[in-house]
Backbone as JSON Lines, residues from 0, in Angstrom:
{"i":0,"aa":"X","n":[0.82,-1.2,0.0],"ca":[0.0,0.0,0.0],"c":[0.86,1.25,0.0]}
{"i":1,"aa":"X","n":[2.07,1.45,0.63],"ca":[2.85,2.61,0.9],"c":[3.52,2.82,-0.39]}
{"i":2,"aa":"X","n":[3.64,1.85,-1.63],"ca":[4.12,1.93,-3.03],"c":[3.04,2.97,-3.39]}
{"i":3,"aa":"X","n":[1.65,2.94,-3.0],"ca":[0.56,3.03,-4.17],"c":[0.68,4.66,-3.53]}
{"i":4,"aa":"X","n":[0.34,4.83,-2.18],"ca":[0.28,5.84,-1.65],"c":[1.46,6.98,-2.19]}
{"i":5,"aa":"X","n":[2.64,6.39,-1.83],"ca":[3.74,7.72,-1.7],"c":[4.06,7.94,-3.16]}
{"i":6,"aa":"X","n":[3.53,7.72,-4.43],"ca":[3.62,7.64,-5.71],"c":[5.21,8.03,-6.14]}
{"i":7,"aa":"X","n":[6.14,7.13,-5.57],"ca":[6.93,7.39,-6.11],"c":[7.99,8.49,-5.81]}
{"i":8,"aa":"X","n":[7.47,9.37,-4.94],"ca":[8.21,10.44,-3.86],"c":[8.56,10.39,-3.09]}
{"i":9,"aa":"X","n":[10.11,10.46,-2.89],"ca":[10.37,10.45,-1.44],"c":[10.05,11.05,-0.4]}
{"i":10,"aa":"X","n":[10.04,11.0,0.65],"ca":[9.34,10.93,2.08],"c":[9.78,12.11,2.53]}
{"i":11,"aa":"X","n":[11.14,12.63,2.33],"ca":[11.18,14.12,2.45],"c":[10.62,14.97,1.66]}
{"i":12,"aa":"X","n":[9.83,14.81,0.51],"ca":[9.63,16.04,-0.12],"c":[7.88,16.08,0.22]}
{"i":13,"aa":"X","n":[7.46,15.12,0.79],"ca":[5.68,14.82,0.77],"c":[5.09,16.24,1.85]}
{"i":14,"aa":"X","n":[5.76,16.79,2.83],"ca":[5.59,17.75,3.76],"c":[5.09,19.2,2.7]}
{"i":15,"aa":"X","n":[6.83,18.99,1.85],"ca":[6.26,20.78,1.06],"c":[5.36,20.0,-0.17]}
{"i":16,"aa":"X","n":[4.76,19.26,-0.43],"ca":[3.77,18.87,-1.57],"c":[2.35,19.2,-0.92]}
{"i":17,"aa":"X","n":[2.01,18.75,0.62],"ca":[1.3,19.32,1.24],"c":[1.15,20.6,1.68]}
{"i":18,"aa":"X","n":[2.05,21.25,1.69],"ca":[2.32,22.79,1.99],"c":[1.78,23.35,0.83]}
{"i":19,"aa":"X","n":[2.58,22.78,-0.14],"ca":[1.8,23.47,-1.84],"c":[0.09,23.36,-1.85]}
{"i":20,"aa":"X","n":[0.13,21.94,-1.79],"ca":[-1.78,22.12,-1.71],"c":[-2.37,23.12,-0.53]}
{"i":21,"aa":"X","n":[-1.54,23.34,0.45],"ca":[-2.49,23.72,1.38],"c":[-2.73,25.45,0.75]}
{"i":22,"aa":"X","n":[-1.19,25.59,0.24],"ca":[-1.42,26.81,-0.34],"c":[-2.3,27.35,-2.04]}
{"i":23,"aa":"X","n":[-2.47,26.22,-2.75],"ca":[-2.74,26.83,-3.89],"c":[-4.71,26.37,-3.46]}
{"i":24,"aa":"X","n":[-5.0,25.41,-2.34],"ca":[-6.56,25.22,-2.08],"c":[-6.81,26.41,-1.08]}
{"i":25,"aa":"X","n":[-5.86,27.22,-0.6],"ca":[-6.72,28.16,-0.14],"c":[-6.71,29.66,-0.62]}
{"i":26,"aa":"X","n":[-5.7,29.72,-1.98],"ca":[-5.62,30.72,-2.89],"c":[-6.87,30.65,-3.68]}
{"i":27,"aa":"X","n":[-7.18,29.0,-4.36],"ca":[-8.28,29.49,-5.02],"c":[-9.33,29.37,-4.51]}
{"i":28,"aa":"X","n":[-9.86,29.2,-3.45],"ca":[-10.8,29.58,-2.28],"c":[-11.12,31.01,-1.95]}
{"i":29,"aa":"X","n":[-9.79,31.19,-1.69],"ca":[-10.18,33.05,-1.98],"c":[-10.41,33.81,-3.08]}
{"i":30,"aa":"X","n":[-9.91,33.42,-4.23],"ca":[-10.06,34.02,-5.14],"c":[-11.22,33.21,-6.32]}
{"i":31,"aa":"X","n":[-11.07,32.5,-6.63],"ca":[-12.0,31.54,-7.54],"c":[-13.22,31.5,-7.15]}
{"i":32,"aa":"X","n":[-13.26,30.74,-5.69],"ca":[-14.57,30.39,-5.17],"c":[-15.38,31.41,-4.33]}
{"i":33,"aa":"X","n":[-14.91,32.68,-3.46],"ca":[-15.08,33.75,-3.48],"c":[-15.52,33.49,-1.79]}
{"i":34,"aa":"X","n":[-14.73,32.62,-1.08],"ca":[-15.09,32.48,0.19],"c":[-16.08,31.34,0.6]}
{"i":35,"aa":"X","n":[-16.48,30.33,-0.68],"ca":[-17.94,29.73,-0.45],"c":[-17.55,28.2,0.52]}
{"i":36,"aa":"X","n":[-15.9,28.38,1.47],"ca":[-15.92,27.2,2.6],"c":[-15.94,26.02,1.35]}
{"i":37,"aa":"X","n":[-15.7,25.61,-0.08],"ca":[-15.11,24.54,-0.56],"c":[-14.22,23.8,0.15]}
{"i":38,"aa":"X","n":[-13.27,24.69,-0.16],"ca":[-11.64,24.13,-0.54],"c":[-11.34,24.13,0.52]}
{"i":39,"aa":"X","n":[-11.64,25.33,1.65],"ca":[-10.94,25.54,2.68],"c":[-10.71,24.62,3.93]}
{"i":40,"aa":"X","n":[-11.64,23.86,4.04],"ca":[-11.58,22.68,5.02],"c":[-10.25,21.58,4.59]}
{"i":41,"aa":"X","n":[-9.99,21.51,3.42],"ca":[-8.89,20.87,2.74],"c":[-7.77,21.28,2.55]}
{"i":42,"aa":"X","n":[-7.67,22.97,2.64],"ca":[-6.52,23.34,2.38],"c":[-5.89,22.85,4.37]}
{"i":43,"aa":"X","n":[-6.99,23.19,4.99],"ca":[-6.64,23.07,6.31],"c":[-5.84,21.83,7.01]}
{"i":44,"aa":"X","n":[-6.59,20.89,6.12],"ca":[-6.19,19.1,6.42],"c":[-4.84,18.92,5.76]}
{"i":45,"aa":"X","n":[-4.35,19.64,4.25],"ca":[-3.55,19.87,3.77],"c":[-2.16,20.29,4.87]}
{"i":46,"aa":"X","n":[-2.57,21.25,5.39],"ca":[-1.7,22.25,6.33],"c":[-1.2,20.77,7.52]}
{"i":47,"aa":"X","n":[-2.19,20.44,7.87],"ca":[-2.39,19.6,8.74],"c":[-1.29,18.07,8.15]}
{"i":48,"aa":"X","n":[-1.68,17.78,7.01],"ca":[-1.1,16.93,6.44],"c":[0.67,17.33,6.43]}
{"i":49,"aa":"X","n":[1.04,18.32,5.8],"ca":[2.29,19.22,6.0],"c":[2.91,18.78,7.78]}
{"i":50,"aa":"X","n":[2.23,19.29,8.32],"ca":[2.88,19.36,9.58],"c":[3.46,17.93,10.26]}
{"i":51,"aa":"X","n":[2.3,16.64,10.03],"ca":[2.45,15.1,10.16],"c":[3.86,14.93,9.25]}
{"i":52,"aa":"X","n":[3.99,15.24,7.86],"ca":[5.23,15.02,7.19],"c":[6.6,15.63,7.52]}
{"i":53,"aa":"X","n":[6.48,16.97,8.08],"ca":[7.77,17.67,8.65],"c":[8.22,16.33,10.06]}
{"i":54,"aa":"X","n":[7.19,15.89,11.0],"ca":[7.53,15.01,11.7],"c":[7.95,13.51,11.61]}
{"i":55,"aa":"X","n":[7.94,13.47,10.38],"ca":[8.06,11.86,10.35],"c":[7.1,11.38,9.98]}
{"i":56,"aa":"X","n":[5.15,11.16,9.94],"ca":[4.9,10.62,9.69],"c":[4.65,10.04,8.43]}
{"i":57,"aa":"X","n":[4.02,8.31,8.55],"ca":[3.76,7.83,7.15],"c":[3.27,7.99,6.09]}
{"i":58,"aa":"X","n":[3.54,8.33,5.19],"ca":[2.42,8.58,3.78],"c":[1.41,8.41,4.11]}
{"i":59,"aa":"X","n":[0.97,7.1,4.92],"ca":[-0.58,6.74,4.95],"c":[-0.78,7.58,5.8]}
{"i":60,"aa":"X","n":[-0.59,8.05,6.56],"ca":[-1.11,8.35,7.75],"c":[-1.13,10.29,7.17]}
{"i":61,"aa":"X","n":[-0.39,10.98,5.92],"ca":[-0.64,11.69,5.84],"c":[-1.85,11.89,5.15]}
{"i":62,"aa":"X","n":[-1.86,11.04,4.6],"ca":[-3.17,11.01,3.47],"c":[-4.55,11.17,4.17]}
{"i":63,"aa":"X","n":[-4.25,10.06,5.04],"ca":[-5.63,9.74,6.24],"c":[-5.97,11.44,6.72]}
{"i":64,"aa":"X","n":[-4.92,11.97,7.04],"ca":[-5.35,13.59,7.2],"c":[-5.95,14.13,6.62]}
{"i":65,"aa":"X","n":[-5.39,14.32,5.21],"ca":[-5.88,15.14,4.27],"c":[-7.43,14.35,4.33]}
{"i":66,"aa":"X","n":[-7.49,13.29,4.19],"ca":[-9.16,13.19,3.32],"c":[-10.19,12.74,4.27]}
{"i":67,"aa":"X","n":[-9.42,12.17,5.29],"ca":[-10.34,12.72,6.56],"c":[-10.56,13.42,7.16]}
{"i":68,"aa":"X","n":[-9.84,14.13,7.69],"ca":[-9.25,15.47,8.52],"c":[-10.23,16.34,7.36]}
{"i":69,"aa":"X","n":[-10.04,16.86,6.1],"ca":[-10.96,17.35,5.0],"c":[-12.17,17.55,5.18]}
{"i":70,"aa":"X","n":[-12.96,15.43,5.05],"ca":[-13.96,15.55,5.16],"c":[-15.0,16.04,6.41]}
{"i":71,"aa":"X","n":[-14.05,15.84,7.51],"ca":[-14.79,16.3,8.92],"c":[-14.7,17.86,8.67]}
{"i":72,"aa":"X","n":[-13.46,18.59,8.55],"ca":[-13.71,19.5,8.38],"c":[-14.96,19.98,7.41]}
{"i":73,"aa":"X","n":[-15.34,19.71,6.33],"ca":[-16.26,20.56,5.7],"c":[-17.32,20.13,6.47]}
{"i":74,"aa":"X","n":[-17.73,18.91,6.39],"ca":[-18.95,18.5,7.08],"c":[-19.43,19.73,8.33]}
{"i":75,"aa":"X","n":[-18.47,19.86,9.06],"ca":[-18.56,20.74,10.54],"c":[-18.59,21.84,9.99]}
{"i":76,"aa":"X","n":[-18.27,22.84,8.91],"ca":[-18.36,24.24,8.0],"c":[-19.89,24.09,7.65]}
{"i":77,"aa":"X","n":[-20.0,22.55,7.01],"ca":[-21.43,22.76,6.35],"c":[-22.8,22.94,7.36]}
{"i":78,"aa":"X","n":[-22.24,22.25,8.24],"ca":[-23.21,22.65,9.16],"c":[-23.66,23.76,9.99]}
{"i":79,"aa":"X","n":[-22.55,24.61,10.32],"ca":[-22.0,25.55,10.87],"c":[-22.94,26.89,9.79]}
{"i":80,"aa":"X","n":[-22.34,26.59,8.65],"ca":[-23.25,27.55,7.77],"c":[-24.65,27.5,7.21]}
{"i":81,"aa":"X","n":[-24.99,26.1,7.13],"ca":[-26.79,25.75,7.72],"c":[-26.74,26.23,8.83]}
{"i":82,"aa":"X","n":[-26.74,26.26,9.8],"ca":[-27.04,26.96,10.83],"c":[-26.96,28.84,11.15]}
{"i":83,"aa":"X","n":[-26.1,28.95,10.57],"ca":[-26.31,30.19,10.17],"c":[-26.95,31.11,9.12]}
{"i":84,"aa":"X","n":[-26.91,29.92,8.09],"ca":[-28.23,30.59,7.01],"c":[-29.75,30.83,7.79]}
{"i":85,"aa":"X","n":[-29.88,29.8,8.31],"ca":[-31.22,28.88,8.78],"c":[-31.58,30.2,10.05]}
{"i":86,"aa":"X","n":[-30.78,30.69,10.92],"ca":[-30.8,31.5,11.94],"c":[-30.84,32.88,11.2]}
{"i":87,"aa":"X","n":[-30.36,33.61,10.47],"ca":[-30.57,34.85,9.84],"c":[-31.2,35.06,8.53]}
{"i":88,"aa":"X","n":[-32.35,34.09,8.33],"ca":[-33.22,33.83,6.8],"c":[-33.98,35.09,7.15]}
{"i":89,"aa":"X","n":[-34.69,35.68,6.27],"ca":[-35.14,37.03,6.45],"c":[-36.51,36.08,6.34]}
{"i":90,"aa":"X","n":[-37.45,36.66,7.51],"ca":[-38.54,36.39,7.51],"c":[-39.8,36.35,5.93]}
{"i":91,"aa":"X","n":[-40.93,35.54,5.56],"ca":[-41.54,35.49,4.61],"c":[-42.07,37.04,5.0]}
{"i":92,"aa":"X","n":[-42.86,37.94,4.13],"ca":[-43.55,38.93,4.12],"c":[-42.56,40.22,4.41]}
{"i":93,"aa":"X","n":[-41.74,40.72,3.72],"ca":[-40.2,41.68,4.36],"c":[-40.54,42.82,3.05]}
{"i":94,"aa":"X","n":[-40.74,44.11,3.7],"ca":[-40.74,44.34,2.53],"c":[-42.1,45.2,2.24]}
{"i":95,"aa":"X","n":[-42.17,45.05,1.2],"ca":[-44.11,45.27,0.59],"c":[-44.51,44.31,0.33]}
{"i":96,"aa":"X","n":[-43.7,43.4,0.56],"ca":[-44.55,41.79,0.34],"c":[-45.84,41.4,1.59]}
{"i":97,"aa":"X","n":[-45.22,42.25,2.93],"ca":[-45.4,42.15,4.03],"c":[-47.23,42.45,4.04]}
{"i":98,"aa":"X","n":[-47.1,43.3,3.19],"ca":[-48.98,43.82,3.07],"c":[-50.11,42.53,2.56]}
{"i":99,"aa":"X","n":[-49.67,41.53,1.65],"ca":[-50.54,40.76,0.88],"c":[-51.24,40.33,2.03]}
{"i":100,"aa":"X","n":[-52.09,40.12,1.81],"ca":[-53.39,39.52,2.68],"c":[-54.39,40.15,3.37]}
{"i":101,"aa":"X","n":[-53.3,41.27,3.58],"ca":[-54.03,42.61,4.48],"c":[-55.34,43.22,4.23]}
{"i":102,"aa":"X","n":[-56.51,43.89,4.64],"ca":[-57.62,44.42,4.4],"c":[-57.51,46.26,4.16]}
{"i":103,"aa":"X","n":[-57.73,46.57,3.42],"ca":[-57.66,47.98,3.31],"c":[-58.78,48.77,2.84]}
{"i":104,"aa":"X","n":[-58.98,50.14,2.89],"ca":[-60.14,50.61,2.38],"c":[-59.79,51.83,1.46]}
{"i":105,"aa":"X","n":[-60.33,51.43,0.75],"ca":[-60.43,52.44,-0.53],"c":[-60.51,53.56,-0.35]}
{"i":106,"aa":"X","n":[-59.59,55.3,-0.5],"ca":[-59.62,56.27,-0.53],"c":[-59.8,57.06,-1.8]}
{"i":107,"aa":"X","n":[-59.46,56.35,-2.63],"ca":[-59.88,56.83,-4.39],"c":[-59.82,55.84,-5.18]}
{"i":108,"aa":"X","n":[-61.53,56.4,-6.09],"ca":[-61.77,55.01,-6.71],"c":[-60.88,54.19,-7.52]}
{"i":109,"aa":"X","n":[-61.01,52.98,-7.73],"ca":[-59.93,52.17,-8.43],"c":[-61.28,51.61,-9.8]}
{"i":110,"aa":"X","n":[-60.5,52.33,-10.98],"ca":[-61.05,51.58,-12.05],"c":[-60.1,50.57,-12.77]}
{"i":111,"aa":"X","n":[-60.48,49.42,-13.2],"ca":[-59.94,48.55,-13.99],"c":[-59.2,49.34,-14.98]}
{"i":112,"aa":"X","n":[-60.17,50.2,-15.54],"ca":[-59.95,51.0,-17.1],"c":[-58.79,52.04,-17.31]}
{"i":113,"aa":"X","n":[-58.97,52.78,-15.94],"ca":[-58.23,53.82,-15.55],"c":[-56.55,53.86,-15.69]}
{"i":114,"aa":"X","n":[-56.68,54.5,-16.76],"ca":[-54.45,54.6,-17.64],"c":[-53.78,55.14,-16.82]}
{"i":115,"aa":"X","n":[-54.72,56.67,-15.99],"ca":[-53.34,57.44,-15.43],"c":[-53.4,56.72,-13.22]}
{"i":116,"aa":"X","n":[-53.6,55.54,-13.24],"ca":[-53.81,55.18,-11.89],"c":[-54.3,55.62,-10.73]}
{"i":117,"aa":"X","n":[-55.32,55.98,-10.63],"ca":[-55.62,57.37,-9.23],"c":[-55.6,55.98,-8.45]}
{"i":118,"aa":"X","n":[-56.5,55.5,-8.43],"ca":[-56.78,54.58,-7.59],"c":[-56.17,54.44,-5.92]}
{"i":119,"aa":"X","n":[-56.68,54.54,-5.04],"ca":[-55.31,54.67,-3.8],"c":[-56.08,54.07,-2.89]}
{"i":120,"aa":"X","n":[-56.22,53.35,-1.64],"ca":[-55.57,52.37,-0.76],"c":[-55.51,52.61,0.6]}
{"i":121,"aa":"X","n":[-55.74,53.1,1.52],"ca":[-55.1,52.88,2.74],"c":[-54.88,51.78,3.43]}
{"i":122,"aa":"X","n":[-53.88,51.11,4.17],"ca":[-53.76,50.55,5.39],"c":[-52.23,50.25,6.05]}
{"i":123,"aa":"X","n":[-52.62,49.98,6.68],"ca":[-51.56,50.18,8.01],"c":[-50.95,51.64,8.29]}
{"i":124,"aa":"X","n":[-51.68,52.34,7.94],"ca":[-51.36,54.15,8.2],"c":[-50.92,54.75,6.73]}
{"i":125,"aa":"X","n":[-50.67,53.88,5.71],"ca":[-49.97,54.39,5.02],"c":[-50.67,54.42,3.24]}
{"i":126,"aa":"X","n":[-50.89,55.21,2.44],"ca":[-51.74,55.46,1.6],"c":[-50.72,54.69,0.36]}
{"i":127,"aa":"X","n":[-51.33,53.37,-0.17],"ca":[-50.88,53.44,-1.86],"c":[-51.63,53.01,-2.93]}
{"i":128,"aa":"X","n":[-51.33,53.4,-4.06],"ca":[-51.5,53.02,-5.66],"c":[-51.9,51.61,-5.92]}
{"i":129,"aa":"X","n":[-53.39,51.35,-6.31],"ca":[-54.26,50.5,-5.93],"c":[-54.56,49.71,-7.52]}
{"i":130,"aa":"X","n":[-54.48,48.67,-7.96],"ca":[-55.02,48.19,-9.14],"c":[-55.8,46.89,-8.79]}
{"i":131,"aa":"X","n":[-56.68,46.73,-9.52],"ca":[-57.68,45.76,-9.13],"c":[-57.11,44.72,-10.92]}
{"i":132,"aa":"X","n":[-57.66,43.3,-10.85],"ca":[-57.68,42.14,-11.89],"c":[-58.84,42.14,-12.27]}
{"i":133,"aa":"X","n":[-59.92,42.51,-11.32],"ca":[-61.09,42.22,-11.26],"c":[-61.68,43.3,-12.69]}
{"i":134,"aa":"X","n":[-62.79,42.76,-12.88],"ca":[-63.54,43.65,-14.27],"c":[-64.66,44.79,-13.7]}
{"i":135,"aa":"X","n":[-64.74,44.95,-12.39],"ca":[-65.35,46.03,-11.37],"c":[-64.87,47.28,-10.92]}
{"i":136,"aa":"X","n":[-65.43,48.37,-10.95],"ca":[-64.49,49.28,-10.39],"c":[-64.83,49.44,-8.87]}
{"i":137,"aa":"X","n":[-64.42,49.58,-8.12],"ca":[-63.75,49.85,-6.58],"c":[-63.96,51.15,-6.05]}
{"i":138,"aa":"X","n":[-65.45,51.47,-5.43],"ca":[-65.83,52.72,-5.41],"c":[-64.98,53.2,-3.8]}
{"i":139,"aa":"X","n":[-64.52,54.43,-3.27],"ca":[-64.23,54.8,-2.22],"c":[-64.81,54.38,-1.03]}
{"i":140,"aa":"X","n":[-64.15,54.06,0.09],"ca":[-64.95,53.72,1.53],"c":[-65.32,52.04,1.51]}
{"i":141,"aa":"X","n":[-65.36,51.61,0.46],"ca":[-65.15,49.82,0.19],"c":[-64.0,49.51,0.93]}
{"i":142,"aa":"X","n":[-63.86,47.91,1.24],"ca":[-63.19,47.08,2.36],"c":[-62.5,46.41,0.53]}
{"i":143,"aa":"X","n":[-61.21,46.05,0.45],"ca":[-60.29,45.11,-0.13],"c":[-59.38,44.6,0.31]}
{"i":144,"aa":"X","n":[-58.92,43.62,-0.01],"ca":[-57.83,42.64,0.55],"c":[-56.89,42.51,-0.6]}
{"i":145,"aa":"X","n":[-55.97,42.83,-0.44],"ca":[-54.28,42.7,-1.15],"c":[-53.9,41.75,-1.4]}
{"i":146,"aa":"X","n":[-54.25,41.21,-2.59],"ca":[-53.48,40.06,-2.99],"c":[-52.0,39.99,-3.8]}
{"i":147,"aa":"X","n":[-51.31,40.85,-4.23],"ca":[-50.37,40.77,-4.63],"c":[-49.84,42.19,-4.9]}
{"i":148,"aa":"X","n":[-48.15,42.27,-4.59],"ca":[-47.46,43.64,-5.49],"c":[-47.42,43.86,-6.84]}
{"i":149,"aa":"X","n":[-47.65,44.92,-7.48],"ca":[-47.18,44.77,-8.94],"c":[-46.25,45.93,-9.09]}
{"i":150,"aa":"X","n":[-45.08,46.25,-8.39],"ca":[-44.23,47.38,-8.46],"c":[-44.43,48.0,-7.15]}
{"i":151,"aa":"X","n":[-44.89,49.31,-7.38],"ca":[-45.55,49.75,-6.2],"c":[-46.64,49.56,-6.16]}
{"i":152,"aa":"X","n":[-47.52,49.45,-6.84],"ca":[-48.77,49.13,-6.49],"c":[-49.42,48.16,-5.67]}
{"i":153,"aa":"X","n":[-49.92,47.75,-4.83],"ca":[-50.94,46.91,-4.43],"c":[-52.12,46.17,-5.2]}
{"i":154,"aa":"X","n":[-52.36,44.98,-5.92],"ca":[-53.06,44.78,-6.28],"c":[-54.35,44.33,-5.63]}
{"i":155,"aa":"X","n":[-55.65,44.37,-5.4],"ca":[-56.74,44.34,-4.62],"c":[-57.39,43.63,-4.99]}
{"i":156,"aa":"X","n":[-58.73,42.86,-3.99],"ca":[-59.72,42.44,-4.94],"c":[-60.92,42.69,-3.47]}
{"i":157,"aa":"X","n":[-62.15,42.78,-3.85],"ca":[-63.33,43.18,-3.23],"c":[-63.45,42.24,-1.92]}
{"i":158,"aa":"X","n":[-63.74,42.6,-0.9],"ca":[-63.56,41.38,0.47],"c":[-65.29,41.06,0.47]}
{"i":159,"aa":"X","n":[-65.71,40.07,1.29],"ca":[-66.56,39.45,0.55],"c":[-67.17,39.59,2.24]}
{"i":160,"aa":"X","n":[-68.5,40.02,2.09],"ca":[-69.23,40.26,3.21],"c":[-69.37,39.23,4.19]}
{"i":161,"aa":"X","n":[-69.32,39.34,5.3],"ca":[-69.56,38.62,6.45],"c":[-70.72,37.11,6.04]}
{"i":162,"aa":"X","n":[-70.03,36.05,5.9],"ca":[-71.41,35.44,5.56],"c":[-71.41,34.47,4.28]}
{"i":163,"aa":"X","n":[-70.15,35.12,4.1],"ca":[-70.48,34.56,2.44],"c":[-71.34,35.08,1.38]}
{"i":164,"aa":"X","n":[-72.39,36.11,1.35],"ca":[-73.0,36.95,0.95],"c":[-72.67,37.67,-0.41]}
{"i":165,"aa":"X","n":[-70.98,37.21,-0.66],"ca":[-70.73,38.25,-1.94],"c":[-69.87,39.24,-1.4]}
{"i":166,"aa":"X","n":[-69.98,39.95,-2.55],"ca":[-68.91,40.86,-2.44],"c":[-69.93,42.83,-1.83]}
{"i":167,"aa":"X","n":[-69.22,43.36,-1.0],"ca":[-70.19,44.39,-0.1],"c":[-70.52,45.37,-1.65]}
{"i":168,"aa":"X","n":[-70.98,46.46,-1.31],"ca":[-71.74,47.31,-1.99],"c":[-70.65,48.13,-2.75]}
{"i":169,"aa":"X","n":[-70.22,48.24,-3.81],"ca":[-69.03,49.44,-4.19],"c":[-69.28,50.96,-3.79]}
{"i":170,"aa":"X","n":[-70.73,51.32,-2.92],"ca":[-70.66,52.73,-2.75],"c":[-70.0,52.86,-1.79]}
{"i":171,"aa":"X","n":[-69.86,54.04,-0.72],"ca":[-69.58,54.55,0.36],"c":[-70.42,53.61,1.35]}
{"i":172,"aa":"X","n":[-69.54,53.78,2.35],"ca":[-69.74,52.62,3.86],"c":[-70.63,53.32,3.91]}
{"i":173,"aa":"X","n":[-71.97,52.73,4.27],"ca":[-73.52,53.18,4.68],"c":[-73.28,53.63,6.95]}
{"i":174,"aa":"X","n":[-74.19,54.82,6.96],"ca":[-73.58,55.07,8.61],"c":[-74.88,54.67,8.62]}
{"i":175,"aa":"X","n":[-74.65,54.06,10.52],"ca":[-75.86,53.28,11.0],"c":[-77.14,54.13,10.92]}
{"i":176,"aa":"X","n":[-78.11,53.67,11.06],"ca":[-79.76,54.6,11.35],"c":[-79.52,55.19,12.67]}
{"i":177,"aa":"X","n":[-80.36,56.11,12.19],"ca":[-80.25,57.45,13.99],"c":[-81.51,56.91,13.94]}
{"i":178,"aa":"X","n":[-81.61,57.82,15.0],"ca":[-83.07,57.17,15.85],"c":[-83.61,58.86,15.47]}
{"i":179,"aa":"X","n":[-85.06,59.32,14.94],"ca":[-85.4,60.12,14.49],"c":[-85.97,60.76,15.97]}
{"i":180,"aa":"X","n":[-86.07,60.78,17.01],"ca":[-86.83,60.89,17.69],"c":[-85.81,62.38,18.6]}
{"i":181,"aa":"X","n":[-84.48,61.5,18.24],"ca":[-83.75,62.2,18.84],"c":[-83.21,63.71,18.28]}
{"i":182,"aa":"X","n":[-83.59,64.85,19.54],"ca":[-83.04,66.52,18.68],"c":[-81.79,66.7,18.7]}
């Protein structure tokens, strides 16, 4: 096995052959791969491998470094950086994405037809640019729900009355009955 292993190199030079790998796997790690933790677990085992050969040890036993010593290393990187992807993922809804689902009420009407966009929107305090899919226009003081961004815009569609009932009235929110009695 130590024929197949040491290919033919003597035993003093196997230290700087490992030194070389350790150096040209973590050159192109930095530069090639752009930091993406490849190479670098290998250049490390490499280094590692280097240091076993300055001492004496066996070919085999340098090798066993490199490609074990390697593979634990990345394994423990890969995990290390799942775990850190996984811990700083930017939450779903970031953004203006954050609005879809939301209920809002109409401050200017939204026509399907309408080229120059009036159409506008309130909710969560903040007024925007309203387009509907729907073939209805979207009279002011109406309830909609945000189904999707299209730029800045908010796209809308009619919220559907308590009940299942359909979709509410496109005029202005109706105010409750007074009591006539009262001066």
């Amino acid at each position: 096995m130590t024929a197949v292993l040491d290919l033919g190199i003597a035993l003093d030079v196997w230290p700087w052959i490992w030194l070389t790998v350790a150096v040209v796997f973590a050159l192109v790690e930095l530069t090639a791969l752009a930091g993406s933790f490849v190479l670098l677990p290998f250049a490390a085992s490499a280094f590692a491998a280097s240091l076993a050969g300055f001492y004496d040890a066996a070919v085999e036993v340098q090798w066993a470094i490199f490609f074990i010593g390697g593979a634990v290393l990345w394994v423990l990187f890969w995990k290390y950086a799942r775990r850190f992807v996984d811990g700083n993922a930017m939450p779903a809804g970031v953004g203006a994405d954050r609005l879809v689902g939301m209920t809002a009420i109409v401050t200017a009407d939204i026509d399907p037809d309408d080229t120059d966009r009036r159409g506008r929107v309130k909710l969560v305090g903040e007024v925007w640019g309203a387009l509907t899919e729907h073939g209805e226009a979207l009279r002011a003081g109406s309830k909609v729900r945000v189904t999707s961004m299209n730029g800045t815009r908010v796209m809308v569609e009619p919220v559907s009355a308590p009940g299942g009932l359909g979709t509410p009235p496109n005029g202005p929110l109706l105010k409750p009955p007074t009591d006539r009695n009262t001066p």
